[in-house]
C-alpha positions as CSV (number, residue, x, y, z in Angstrom):
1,X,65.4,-106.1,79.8
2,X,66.6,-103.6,77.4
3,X,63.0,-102.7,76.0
4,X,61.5,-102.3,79.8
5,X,64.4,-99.4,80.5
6,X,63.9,-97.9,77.6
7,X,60.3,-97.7,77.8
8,X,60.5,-96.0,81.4
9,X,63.2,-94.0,80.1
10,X,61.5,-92.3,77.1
11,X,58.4,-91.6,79.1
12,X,59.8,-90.3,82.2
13,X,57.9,-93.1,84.4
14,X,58.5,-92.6,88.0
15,X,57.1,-95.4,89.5
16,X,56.4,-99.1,88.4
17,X,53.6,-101.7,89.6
18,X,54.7,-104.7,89.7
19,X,51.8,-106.8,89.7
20,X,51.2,-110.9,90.6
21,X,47.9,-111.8,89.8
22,X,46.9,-114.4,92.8
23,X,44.8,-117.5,93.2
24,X,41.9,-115.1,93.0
25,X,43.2,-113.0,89.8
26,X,43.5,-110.2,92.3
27,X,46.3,-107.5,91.8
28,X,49.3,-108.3,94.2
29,X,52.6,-107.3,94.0
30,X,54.7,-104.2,95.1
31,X,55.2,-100.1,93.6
32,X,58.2,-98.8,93.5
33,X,60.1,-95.9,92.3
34,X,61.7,-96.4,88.5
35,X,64.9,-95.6,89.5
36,X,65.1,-98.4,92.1
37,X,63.0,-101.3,90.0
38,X,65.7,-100.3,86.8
39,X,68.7,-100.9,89.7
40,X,66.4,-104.2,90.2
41,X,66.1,-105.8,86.8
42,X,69.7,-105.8,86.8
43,X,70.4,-107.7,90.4
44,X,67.1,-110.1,90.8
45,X,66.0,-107.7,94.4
46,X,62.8,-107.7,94.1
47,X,60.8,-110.7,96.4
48,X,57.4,-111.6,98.2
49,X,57.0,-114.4,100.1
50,X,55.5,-117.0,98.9
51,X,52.6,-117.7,100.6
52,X,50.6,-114.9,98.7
53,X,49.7,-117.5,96.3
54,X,47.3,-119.4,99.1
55,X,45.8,-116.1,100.5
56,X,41.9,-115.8,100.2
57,X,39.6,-113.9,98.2
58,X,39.7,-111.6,101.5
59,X,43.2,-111.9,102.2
60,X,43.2,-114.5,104.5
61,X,45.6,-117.8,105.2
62,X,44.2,-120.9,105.7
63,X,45.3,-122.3,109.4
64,X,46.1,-125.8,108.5
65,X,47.9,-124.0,104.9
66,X,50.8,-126.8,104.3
67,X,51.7,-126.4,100.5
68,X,54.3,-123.4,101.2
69,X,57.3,-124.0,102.9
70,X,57.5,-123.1,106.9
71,X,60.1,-120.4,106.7
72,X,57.3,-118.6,104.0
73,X,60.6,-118.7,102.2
74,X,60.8,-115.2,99.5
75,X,60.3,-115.9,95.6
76,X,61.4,-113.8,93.1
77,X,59.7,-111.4,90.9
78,X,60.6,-111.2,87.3
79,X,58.9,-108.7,85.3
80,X,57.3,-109.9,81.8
81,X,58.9,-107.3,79.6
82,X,56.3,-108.2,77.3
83,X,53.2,-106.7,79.2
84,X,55.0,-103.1,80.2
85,X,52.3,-100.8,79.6
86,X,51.2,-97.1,81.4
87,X,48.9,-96.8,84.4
88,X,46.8,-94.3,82.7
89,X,44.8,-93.0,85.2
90,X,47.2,-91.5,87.6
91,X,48.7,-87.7,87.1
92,X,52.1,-89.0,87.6
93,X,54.0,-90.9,84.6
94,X,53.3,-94.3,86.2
95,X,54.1,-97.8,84.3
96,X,52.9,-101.6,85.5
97,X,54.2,-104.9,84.4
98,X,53.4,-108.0,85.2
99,X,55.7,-110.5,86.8
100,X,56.4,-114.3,86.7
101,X,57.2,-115.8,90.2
102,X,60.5,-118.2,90.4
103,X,62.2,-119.4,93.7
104,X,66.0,-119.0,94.4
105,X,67.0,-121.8,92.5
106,X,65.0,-120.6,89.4
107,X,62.9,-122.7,89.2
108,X,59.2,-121.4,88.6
109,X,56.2,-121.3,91.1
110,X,54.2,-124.1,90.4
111,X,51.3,-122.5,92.1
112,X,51.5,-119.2,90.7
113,X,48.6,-119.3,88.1
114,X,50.0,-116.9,85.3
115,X,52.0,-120.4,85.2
116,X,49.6,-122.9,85.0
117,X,48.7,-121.2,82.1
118,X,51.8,-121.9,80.6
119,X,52.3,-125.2,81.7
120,X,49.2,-126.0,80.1
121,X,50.0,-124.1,76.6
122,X,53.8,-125.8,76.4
123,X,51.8,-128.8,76.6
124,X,50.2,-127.4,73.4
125,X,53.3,-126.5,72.0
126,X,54.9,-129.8,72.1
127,X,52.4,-131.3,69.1
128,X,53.0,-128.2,67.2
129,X,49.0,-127.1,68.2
130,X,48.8,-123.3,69.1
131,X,45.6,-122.6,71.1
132,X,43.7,-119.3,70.6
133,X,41.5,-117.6,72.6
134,X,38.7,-114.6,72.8
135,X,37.2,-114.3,76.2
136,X,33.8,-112.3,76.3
137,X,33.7,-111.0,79.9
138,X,30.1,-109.6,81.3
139,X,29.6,-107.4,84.6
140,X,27.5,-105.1,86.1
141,X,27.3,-101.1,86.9
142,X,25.9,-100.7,90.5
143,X,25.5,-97.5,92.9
144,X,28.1,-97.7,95.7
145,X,27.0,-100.1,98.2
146,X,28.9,-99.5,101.6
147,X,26.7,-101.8,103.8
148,X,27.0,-104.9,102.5
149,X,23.7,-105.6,104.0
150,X,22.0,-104.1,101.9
151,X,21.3,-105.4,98.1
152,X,22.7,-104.0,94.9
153,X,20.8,-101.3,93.5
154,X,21.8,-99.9,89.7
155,X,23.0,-96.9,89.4
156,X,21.7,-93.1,88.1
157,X,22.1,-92.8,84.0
158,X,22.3,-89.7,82.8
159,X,18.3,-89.4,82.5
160,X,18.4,-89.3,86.3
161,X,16.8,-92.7,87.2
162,X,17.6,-96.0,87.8
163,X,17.8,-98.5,84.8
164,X,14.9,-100.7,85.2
165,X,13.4,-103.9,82.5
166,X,15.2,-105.8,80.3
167,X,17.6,-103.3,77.9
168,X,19.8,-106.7,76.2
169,X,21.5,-105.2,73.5
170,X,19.8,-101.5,74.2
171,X,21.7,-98.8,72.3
172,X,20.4,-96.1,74.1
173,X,20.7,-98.0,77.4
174,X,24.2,-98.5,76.9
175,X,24.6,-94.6,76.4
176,X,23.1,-94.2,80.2
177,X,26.6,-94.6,81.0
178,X,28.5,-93.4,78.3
179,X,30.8,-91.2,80.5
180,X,32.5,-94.3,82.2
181,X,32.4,-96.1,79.0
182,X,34.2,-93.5,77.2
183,X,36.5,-93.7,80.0
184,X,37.0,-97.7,80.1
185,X,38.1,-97.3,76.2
186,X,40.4,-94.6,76.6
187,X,42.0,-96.5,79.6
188,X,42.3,-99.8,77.4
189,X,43.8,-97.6,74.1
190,X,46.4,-95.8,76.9
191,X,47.3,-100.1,78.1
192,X,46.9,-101.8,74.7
193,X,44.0,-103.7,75.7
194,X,42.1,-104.8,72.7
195,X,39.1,-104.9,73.6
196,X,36.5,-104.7,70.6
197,X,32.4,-104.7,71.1
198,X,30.2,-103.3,74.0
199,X,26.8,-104.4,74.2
200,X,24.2,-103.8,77.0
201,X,23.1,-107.5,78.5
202,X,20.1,-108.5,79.7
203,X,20.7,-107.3,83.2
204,X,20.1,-103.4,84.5
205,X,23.0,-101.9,83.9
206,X,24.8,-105.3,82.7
207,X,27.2,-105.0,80.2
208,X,29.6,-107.1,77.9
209,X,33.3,-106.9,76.9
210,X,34.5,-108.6,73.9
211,X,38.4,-109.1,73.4
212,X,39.7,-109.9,70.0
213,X,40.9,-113.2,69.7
214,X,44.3,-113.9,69.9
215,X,47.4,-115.5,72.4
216,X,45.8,-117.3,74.7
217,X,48.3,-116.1,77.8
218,X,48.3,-112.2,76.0
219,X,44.6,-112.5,76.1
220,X,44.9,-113.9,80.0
221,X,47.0,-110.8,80.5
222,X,44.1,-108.1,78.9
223,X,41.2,-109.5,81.0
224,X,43.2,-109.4,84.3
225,X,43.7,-105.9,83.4
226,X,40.9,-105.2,82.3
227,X,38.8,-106.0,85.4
228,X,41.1,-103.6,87.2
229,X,40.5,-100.9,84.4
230,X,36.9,-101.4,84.2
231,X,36.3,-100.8,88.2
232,X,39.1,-98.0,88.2
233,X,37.0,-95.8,85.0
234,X,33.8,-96.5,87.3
235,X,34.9,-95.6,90.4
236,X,35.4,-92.2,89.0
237,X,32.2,-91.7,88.8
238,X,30.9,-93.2,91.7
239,X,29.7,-96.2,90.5
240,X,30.6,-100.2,91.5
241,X,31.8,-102.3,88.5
242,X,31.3,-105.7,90.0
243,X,32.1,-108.8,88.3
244,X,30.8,-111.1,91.0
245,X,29.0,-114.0,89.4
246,X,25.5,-113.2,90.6
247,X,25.2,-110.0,92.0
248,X,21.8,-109.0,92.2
249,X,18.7,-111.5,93.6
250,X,16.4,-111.9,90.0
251,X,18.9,-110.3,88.0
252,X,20.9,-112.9,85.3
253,X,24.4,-113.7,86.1
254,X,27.9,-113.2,84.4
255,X,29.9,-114.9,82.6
256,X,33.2,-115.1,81.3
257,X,32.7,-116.9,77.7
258,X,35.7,-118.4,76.5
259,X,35.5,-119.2,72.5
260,X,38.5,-121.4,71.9
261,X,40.3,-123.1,68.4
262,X,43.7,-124.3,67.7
263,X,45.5,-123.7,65.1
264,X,49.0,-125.5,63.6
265,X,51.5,-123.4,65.1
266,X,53.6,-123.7,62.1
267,X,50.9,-122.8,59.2
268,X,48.7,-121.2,61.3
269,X,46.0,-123.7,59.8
270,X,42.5,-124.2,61.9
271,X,43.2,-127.5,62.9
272,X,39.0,-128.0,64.0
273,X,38.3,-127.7,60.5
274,X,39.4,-130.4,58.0
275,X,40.3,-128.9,54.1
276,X,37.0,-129.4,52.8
277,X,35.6,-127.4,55.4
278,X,34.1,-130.3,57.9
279,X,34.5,-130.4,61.5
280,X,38.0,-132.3,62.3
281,X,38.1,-135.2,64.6
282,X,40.3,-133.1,66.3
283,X,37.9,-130.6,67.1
284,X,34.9,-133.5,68.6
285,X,38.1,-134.8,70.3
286,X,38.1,-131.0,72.5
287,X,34.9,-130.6,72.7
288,X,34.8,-134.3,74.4
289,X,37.2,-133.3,76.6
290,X,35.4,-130.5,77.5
291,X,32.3,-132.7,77.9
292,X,34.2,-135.0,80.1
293,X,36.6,-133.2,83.2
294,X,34.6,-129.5,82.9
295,X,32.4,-131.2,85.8
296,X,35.7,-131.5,87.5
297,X,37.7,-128.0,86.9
298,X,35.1,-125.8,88.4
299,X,36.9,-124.5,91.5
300,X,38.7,-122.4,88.5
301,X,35.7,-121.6,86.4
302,X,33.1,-120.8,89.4
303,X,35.8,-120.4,91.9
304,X,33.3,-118.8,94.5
305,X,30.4,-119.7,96.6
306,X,28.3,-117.1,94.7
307,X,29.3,-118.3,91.5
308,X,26.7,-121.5,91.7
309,X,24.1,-119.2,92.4
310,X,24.7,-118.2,88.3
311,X,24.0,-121.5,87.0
312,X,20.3,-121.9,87.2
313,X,17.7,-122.9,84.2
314,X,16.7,-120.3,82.1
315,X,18.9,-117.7,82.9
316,X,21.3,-117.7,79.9
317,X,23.9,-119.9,81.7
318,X,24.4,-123.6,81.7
319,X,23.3,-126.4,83.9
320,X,25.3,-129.0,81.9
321,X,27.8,-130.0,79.4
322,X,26.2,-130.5,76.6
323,X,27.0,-129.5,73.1
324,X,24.9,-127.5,70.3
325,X,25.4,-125.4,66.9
326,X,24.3,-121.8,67.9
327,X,22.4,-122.9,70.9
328,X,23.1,-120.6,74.0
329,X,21.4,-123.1,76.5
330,X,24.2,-125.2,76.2
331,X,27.6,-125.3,78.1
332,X,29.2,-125.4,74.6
333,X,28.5,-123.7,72.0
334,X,29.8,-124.2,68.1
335,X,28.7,-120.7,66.5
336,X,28.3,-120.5,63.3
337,X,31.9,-119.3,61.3
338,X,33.8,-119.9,58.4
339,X,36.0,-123.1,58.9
340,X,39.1,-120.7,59.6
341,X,37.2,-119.5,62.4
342,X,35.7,-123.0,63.7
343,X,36.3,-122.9,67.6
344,X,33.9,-123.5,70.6
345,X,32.5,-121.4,73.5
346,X,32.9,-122.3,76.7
347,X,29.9,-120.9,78.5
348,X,30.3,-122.3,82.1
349,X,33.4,-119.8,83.2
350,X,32.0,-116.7,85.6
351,X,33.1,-113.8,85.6
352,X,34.7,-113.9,89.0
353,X,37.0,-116.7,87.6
354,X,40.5,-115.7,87.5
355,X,41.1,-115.5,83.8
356,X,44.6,-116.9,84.1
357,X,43.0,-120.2,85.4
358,X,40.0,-119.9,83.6
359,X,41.9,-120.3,80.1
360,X,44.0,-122.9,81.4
361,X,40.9,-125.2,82.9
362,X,39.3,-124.8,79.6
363,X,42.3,-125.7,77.5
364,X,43.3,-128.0,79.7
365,X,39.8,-130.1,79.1
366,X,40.2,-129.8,75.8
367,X,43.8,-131.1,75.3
368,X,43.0,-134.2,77.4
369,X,40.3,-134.7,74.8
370,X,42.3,-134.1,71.6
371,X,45.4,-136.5,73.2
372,X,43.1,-139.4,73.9
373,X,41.1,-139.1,71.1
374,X,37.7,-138.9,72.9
375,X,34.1,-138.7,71.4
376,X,31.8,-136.1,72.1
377,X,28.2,-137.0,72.5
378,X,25.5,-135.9,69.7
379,X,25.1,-132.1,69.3
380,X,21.1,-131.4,71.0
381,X,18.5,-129.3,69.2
382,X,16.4,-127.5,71.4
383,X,16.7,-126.3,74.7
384,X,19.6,-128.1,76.8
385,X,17.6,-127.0,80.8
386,X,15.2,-129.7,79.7
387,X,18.1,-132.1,80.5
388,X,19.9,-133.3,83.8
389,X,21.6,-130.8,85.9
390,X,25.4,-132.1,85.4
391,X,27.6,-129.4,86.8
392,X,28.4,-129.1,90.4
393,X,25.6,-126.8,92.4
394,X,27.8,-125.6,95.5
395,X,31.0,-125.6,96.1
396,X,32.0,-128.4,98.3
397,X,30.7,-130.4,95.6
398,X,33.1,-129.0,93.3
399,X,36.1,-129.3,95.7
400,X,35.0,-133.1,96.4
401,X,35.4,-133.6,92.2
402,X,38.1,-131.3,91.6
403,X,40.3,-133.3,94.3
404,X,39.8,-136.6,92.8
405,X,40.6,-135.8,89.2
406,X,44.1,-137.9,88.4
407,X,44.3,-136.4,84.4
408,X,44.1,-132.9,85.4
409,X,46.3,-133.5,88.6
410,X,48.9,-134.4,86.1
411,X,48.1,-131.5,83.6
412,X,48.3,-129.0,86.0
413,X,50.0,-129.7,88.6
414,X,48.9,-131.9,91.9
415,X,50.8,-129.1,94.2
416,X,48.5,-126.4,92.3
417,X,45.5,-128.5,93.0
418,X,46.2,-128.8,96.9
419,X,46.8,-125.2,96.9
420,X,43.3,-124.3,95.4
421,X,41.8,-127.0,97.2
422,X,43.1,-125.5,100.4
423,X,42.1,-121.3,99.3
424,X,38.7,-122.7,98.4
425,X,37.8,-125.0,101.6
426,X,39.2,-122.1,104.0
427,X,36.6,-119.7,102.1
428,X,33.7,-121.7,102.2
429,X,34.5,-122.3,105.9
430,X,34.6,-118.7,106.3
431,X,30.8,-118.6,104.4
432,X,29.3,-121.4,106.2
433,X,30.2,-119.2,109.7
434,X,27.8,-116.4,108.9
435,X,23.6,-116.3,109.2
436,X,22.2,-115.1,106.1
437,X,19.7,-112.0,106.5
438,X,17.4,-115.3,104.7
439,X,18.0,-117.3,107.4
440,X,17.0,-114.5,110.2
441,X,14.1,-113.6,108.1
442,X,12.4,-116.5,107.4
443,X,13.5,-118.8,110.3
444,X,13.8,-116.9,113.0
445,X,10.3,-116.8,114.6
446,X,8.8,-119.9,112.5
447,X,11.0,-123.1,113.5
């Protein structure tokens, strides 16, 4: 804990966040003053009960919520010394870390997703395999909305009207905005988020992150704090950054592209490419079990019921699992790379996912694959919406599947997967008890 005091030392910090991302990759935890959260490191104080881990996207506890223990007993937050970084945007010297979650006994929460994560990579680690990662994260500028009756609008650019068309890639479109963007990459520098290129999507006012690739829980870390960066430099200047999965009706959605390779952890060798530069049978082997039990981690790639609403032909997300070299319709995608770089994207993930759970889903698939030595079918040429529709389309579907998956029950956990199971079916409860403007509109007066 040396480098943590230190660090709050030499920079006069005041106060400390001590953040847990959730089930929903939101920011919980507690703030408190540096002298106290120094006297802390040294005697274990600092505790939340545990029960934060099955609150909904709203804050919420499911009624019938059985997977924490009665008493809501307290856990134990221990800071990750490793992810101390400043809070840049307040006038006070103010630090955050990021916590792991243990129970008295040590032992760590199982449900806590920053340890899935883990669980998932040691399972890497014990073949000498070393998974890494580059998540390309999209989301959207909108004005501030505060009736959320009304529909997402984009916001004002600098040239005083909305953004309107289709500006994918647009350089000037991307300038519009340049004041918050200017302020996202200062942010980022200021946390040691390495974030790398910005492009303008195909969306109004859509835009695309791209972290370097890297550690697969360091890279978990960035995009959980990233979101919070991104909606923190737009909110000062009155602008939404919303990284709901479909936000806008005939706008495309976002995503959360996860390009994925393993290397030896020992050489540091590409282990998807063999030494003459071909594909490995290691690498069909993860895309295979991509192929295979994606279908069945969705709660934790499209975790919301507006995530489904994303996944619709033609709209530069997938419908299926199928594979391709270069091709974009597909749910994975092999670009073209050097075979140091061979890896696959992932193109299912949203970006409401909690990245945390995200990574782990997608690695988790693809270690299942690589262990039992699975075959992928024949890469497609073409378009991949002219084929069946394999992915869940709502999300009870994807609860039914997710429940009923024995592998990833043992890769992950089966107490994680009751605990999602149980967030997810008290949220979707919580949808299905409100009438839709739609359903006013267009039923009312005709059935």
């Amino acid at each position: 804990m040396g480098f943590m005091e230190d660090f709050i030392k030499k920079n006069r910090i005041t106060e400390v966040e001590c953040l847990v991302p959730d089930m929903s990759g939101i920011a919980r935890g507690k703030i408190v003053p540096a002298e106290k959260f120094l006297r802390i490191l040294r005697d274990r104080g600092l505790r939340l009960p545990e029960a934060i881990f099955v609150q909904t996207v709203t804050g919420e506890f499911p009624e019938d919520e059985d997977i924490t223990s009665d008493e809501n007993s307290d856990i134990y937050m221990i800071p990750d010394e490793r992810t101390i970084r400043f809070v840049p945007w307040y006038t006070e010297p103010t630090a955050q870390v990021i916590t792991d979650c243990v129970y008295a006994d040590g032992r760590p929460v199982d449900v806590s997703p920053r340890h899935v994560l883990k669980r998932v990579l040691s399972l890497y680690e014990e073949r000498g395999w070393k998974p890494l990662v580059a998540p390309e994260l999209e989301f959207f500028l909108v004005q501030v909305n505060k009736d959320p009756d009304y529909p997402l609008v984009p916001p004002v650019g600098r040239n005083g009207r909305m953004e309107s068309g289709r500006q994918a890639f647009g350089i000037d479109a991307v300038n519009e905005f340049d004041p918050i963007f200017e302020a996202v990459y200062d942010f980022c520098e200021k946390q040691d988020i390495d974030i790398d290129t910005l492009t303008h999507e195909a969306g109004a006012a859509q835009i695309e992150i791209n972290f370097n690739h890297g550690d697969a829980l360091e890279l978990a870390d960035q995009a959980f704090l990233f979101k919070r960066t991104a909606r923190e430099a737009a909110i000062r200047h009155q602008v939404y950054a919303t990284f709901m999965a479909k936000p806008m009706q005939g706008e495309p959605g976002s995503a959360m592209h996860i390009h994925q390779s393993v290397v030896d952890a020992d050489s540091g060798r590409n282990l998807f490419s063999n030494p003459d530069g071909t594909d490995s049978a290691l690498f069909m082997s993860h895309i295979a079990g991509l192929q295979k039990y994606l279908p069945y981690v969705m709660p934790l790639l499209a975790p919301n019921v507006n995530s489904y609403r994303r996944l619709v032909p033609n709209s530069d997300a997938p419908i299926n699992v199928h594979w391709g070299r270069d091709n974009r319709t597909t749910g994975l995608r092999v670009p073209v790379s050097q075979p140091d770089a061979r890896r696959v994207e992932n193109r299912v993930a949203g970006a409401d996912a909690n990245p945390y759970l995200a990574i782990a889903a997608s690695l988790a698939c693809g270690y299942i694959g690589m262990a039992q030595g699975l075959e992928p079918n024949d890469p497609i040429k073409g378009s991949a919406y002219r084929l069946a529709f394999t992915l869940p389309r709502h999300q009870s579907e994807a609860l039914t599947k997710f429940n009923a998956c024995k592998p990833l029950k043992e890769i992950l956990g089966e107490r994680f997967i009751e605990a999602v199971a149980c967030v997810k079916e008290a949220e979707y409860e919580a949808y299905n008890r409100v009438i839709s403007s739609w359903e006013r509109e267009n039923l009312l007066l005709n059935v």
